[in-house]
C-alpha positions, -999 to +999 in steps of 0.1 A: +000+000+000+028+024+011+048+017-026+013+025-041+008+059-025+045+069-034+034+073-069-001+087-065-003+122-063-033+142-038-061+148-055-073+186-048-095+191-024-124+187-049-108+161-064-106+140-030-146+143-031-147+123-065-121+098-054-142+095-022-169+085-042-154+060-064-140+042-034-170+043-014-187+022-039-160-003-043-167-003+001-198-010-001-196-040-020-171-052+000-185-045+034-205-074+036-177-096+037-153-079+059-185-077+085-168-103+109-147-104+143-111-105+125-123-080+101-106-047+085-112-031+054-076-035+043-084-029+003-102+000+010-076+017+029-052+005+004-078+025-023-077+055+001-039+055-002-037+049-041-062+077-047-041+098-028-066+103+000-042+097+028-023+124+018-048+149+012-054+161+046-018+170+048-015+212+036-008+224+003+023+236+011+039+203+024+028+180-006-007+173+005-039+186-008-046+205+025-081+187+025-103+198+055-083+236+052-104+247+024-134+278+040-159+259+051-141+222+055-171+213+029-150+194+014-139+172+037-173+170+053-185+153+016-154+130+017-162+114+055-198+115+041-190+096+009-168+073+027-194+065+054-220+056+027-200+031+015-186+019+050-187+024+087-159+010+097-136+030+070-153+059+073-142+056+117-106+050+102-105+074+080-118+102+102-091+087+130-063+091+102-076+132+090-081+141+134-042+133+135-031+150+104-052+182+119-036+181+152+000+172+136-007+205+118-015+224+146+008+216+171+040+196+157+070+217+154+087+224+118+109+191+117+086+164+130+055+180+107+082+173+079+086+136+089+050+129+101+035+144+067+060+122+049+048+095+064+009+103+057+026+109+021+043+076+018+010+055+030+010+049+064-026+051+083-030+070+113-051+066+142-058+089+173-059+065+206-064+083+239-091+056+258-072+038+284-087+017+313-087+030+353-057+009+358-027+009+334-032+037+317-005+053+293+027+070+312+060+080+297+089+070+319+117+091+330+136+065+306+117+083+275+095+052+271+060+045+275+042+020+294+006+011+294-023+001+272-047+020+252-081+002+245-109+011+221-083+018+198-098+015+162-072-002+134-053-021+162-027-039+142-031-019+112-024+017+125+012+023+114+015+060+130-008+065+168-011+095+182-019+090+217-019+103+251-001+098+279+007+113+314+040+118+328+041+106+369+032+131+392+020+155+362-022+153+356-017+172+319-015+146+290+011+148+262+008+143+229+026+116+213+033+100+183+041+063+182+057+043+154+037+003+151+043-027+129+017-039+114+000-070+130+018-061+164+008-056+202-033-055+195-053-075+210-088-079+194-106-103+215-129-082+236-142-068+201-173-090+198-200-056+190-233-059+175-216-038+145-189-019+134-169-054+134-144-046+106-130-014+123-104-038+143-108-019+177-090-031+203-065-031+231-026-021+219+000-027+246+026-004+239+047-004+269+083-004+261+081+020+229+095+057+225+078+079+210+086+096+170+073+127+177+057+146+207+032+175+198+028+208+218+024+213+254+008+193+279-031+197+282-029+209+243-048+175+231-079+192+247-077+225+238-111+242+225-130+246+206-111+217+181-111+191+208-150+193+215-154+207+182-140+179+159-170+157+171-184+169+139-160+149+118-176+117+136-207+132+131-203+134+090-189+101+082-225+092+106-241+113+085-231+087+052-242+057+074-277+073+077-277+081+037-264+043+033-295+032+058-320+052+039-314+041+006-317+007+016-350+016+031-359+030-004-348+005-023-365-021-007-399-003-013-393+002-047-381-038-050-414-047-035-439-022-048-448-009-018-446+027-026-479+032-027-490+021+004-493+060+021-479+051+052-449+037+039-450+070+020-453+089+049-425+070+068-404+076+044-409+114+040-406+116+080-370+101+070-362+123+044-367+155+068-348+139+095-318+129+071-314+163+053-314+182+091-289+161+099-274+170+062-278+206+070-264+204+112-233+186+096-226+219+073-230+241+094-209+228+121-181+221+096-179+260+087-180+269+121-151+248+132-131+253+098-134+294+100-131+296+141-147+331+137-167+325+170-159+322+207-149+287+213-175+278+238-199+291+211-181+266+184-180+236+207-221+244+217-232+245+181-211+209+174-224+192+208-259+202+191-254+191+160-236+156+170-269+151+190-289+163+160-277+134+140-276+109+166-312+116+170-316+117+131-297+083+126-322+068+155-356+085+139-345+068+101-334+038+115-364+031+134-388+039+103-362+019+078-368-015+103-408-005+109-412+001+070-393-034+062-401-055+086-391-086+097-370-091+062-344-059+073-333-080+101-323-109+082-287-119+068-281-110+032-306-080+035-290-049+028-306-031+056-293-057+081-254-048+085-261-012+075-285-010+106-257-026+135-234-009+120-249+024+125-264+018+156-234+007+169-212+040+156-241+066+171-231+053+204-205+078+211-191+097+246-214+118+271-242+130+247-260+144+280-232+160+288-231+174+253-263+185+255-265+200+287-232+221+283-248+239+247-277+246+267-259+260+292-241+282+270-271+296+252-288+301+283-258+325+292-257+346+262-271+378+257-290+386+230-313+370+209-306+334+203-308+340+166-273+356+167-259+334+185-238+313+162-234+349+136-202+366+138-207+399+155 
């Protein structure tokens, strides 16, 4: 894959959108059979790195197509969209891969940017790991080496460039670090047995023993708003693909079956549509406001928490009509609704959505003004 990528040149920015597309289909018809325990999408990430898209997060001005940069990140909001129509468990990869490209931009120095962008350049997949459990957690030694586990790390054993954090002893602030892994080492994959999202390899990586390549800024700087909180909306857009994925199943199947007419599969459907194209719309939004950074940050992060929850709640609404509207047969193997469904399901279940929610109310209840300006530049 690495060899491959060599030789491929970033598309532009709209040109990753087309690639996107392409490879999304060739996902989808592969998804089926990567949907197991041992799974990973390894010829779809190999596509991502022969189309260039692994390099296209990384800036213009250091050989990328600085994907994600352009006003408005619209760009990269279709890409994780595409990508998530066409596969879950890429479309968690490949959003894991463009979160530590974005905060190797922001906080690498000069020469480790050089080498980490070369790296993205030359194929290798990155991942951003920073679950741990209670007990033996991540720590860099006085020795310069880590010790420790990270868990719920997605593309264990196929992640060639981590960025993770870890605490120093007797120091609270985490550091950013990057971490060099063979492929096929130190994961541990048996406590992956979900209900979906199989094929994203997420696991437990011991990497006690290892120094790190790189470390980025300053401790505490992993969390720093609004782009910790606010990249949720990355997540949120390759969820957004899943939901188009789901509903066009859903529509299919009427159409297969000729049971369009019936009006209240016609009005199930509808209730879909408005729930998918809010979600559509919160995703866009959300993207500008993170990309442009024109707001206060606790503004930024509000707007995201909303619009995360938005499409949760969207993803839920369609899904729940899709499996009502098709019945019995949408839970069955070999129907296209079935994987689509746990796989989704599965991937809205992210971190603290009441805390999410109660924080953005919060912060609009603190504001003054009218609540109609609150997300407008002043």
């Amino acid at each position: 894959m690495r060899e491959a990528v060599r030789r491929a040149t970033p598309p532009s920015a709209e040109g990753s959108v087309a690639a996107a597309r392409r490879i999304a289909i060739l996902a989808a018809e592969r998804a089926d059979a990567q949907d197991r325990d041992d799974g990973f999408p390894a010829e779809d990430v190999a596509d991502l790195a022969r189309a260039g898209l692994l390099a296209a997060p990384v800036p213009t001005g250091e050989g990328g197509a600085g994907l994600g940069q352009e006003p408005g990140a619209a760009d990269l909001a279709e890409v994780l969209r595409l990508i998530g129509v066409g596969s879950l468990a890429l479309g968690r990869l490949y959003e894991g891969h463009v979160n530590a490209l974005q905060l190797v931009a922001r906080y690498a120095a000069p020469a480790e940017r050089r080498a980490l962008f070369g790296d993205a350049r030359a194929g290798h997949l990155f991942g951003v790991w920073n679950t741990e459990p209670a007990a033996g957690g991540l720590v860099l030694g006085e020795d310069g080496r880590l010790a420790g586990v990270k868990t719920f790390a997605s593309g264990a054993g196929h992640v060639t460039r981590a960025l993770v954090t870890a605490r120093r002893p007797g120091h609270a602030a985490p550091l950013m670090l990057v971490v060099a892994l063979e492929p096929g080492s130190r994961a541990d994959l048996s406590a992956w047995r979900a209900q979906g999202m199989r094929a994203s390899a997420t696991g437990t990586v011991d990497l006690t023993g290892l120094a790190p390549l790189a470390r980025l800024g300053g401790p505490d700087d992993y969390h720093r708003q609004p782009h910790f909180s606010g990249g949720a909306w990355r997540f949120a857009a390759v969820q957004l693909g899943g939901i188009d994925a789901v509903f066009e199943a859903w529509r299919g199947h009427l159409a297969r079956t000729g049971r369009g007419d019936d009006p209240h599969q016609l009005a199930r459907l509808g209730e879909g549509a408005i729930a998918l194209e809010g979600a559509r719309l919160f995703v866009g939004r959300a993207a500008g406001l993170v990309s442009e950074e024109v707001l206060p940050a606790e503004r930024i992060v509000a707007f995201v928490d909303l619009a995360r929850l938005a499409v949760e709640r969207a993803g839920l609404e369609v899904l729940g009509l899709a499996q009502r509207s098709v019945g019995l047969q949408g839970f069955l193997r070999g129907h296209p609704l079935e994987r689509l469904s746990r796989d989704l399901a599965t991937y809205l279940r992210q971190p603290a959505p009441d805390r999410a929610l109660t924080g953005a109310a919060a912060t609009i209840l603190a504001v003054d003004g009218p609540v109609a300006t609150l997300w407008e530049p002043r």
